[in-house]
C-alpha positions in Angstrom: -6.0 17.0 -8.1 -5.6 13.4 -7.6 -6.3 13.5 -3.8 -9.6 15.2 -4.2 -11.0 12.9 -6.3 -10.0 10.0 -4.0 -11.1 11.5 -1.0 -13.6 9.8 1.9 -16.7 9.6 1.6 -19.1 7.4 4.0 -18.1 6.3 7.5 -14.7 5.8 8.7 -13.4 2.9 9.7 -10.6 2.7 12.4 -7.2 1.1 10.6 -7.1 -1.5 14.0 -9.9 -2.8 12.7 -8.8 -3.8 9.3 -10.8 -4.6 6.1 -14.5 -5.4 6.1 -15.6 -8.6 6.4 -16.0 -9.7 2.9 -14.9 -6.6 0.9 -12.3 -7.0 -1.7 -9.6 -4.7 0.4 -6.4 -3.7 -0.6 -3.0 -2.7 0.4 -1.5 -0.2 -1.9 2.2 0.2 -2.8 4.1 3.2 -2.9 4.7 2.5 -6.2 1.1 3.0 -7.1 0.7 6.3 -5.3 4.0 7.5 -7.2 2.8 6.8 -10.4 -0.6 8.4 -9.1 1.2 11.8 -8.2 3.1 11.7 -11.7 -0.1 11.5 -13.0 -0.2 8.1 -14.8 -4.1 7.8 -15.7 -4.2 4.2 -15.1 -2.5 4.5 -11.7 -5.2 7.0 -11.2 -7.8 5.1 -12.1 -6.9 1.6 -10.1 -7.6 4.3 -6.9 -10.5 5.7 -8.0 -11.4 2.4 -8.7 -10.3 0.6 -5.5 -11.7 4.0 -3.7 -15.3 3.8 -4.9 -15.5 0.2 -3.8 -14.0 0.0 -0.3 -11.2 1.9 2.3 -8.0 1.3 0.5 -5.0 0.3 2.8 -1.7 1.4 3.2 1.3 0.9 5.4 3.7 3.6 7.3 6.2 2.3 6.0 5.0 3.0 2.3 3.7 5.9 3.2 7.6 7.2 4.3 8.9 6.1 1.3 6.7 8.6 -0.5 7.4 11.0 1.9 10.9 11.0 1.7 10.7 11.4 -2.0 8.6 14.1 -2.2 9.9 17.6 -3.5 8.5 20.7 -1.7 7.0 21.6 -4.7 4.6 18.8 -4.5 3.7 18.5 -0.7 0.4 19.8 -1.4 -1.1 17.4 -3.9 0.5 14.6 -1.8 -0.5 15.1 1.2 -3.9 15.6 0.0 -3.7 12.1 -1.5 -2.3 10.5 1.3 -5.7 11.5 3.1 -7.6 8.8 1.6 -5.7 5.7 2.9 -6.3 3.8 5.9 -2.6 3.7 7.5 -1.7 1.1 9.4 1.7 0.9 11.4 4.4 -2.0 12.5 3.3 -3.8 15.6 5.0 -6.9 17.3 2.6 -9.0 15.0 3.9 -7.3 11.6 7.2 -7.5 12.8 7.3 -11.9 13.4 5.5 -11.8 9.9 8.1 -9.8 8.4 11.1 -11.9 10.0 9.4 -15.6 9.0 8.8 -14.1 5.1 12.8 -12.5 5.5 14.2 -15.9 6.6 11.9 -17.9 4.2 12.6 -15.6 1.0 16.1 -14.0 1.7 17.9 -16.9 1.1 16.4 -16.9 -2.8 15.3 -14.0 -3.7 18.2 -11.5 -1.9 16.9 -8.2 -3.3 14.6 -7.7 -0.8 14.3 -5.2 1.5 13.1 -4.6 5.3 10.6 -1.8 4.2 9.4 -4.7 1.2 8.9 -7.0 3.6 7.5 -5.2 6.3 4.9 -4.1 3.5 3.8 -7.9 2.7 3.6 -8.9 6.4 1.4 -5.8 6.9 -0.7 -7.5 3.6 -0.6 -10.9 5.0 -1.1 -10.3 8.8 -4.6 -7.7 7.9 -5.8 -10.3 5.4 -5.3 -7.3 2.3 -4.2 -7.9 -1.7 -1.1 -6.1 -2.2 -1.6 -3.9 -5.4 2.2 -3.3 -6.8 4.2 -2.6 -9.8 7.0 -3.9 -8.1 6.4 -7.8 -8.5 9.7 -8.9 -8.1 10.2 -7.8 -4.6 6.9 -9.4 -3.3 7.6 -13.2 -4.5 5.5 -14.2 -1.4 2.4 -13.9 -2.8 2.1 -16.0 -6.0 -0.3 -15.1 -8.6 1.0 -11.7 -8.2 0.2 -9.1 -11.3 0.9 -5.6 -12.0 -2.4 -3.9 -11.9 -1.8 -1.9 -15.0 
């Protein structure tokens, strides 16, 4: 199971208090953790990878979109991989971030959505790497690359 071999291990950090100083921390896309559920190997190993190094980051936001595509069938195993993120929610902060990156990228890039860019401004405001397959809806961060 995919969650299990993510799980904690070590001392938890508190989501407020975002990634460690110095660490290479990350904030994982939903379409990451899909292709993880499915089964995809390299999806698998990017969080094993990622997992054995530091806490890897996540926002609500991603993690309803998982949630609300999730069949009954597979509550289980994702839940039990949803464990091993640090979740961290929409404050006032996220919220400016995600209106100045709305009215700076709308205007060119109009595919965007609210729960895409709350997802960067949760990224950008904590200081994290996004880790997507989805590069076109994240044009914000240049130098942007699928991760497999």
């Amino acid at each position: 199971m995919v969650g299990a071999r993510l799980q904690r291990r070590g001392v938890r950090r508190e989501a407020a208090d975002g990634p460690a100083p110095g660490s290479l921390s990350v904030l994982v896309d939903s379409s990451v953790i899909i292709d993880a559920l499915r089964g995809n190997p390299s999806a698998i190993e990017v969080l094993v990878g990622f997992r054995s190094k530091d806490v890897v980051h996540s926002s609500v936001v991603v993690k309803a979109e998982v949630l609300a595509g999730m069949h009954s069938r597979e509550e289980q195993a994702t839940r039990s991989l949803l464990e091993v993120f640090e979740w961290h929610g929409i404050d006032e902060g996220v919220a400016e971030e995600a209106g100045r990156l709305g009215r700076l990228w709308l205007p060119s890039h109009g595919g965007i959505d609210t729960a895409d860019l709350l997802i960067a401004a949760t990224a950008t405001v904590l200081g994290l790497k996004l880790v997507t397959l989805n590069i076109r809806h994240f044009p914000m961060f240049s130098g942007l690359q699928r991760p497999y």
